[in-house]
N, C-alpha and C positions, 0 to 999 in steps of 0.2 A: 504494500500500500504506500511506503514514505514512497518507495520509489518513483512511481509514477506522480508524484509530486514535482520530481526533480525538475523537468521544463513548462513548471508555471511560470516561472518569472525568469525572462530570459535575460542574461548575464550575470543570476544570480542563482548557481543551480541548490546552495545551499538551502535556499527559504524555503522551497515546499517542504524538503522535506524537516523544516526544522520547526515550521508550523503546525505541520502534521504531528510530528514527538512531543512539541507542548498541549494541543489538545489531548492528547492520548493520556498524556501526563497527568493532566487534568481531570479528565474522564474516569481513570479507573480507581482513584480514591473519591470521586463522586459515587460511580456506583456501586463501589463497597461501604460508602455510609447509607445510602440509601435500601441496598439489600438488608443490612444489621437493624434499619430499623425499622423497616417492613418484614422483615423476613421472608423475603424472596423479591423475583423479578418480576413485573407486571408488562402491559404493554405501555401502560403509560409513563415509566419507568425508561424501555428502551428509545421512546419515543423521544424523551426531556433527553437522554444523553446523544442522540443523535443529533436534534437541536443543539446543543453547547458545542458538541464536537463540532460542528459545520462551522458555526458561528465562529467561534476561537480559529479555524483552520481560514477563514476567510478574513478575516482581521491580521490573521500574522501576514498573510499575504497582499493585504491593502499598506497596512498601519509600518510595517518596516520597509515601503519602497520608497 
């Protein structure tokens, strides 16, 4: 996945994929607080971390060029 990140931003083949490893980053201590306090995964669950993941991978990619 970082991979195909790599020719978003062209002369910069670092940013996808470095946006993609901080949503992700982000992502999977959100959805382990959110499993611990639900007690499980829901769809609206995968739904919110989809949302954040996009958002944050779309931001590294605007907000650092």
């Amino acid at each position: 996945m970082v991979l195909l990140a790599v020719p978003a931003v062209p002369g910069r083949p670092w940013q996808g994929p470095l946006a993609v490893a901080a949503a992700l980053a982000v992502a999977v201590p959100l959805l382990a607080h959110v499993v611990r306090r639900l007690g499980g995964i829901t769809g609206d669950v995968l739904g919110a971390t989809v949302e954040v993941v996009t958002t944050l991978v779309y931001l590294g990619l605007v907000l650092s060029g």
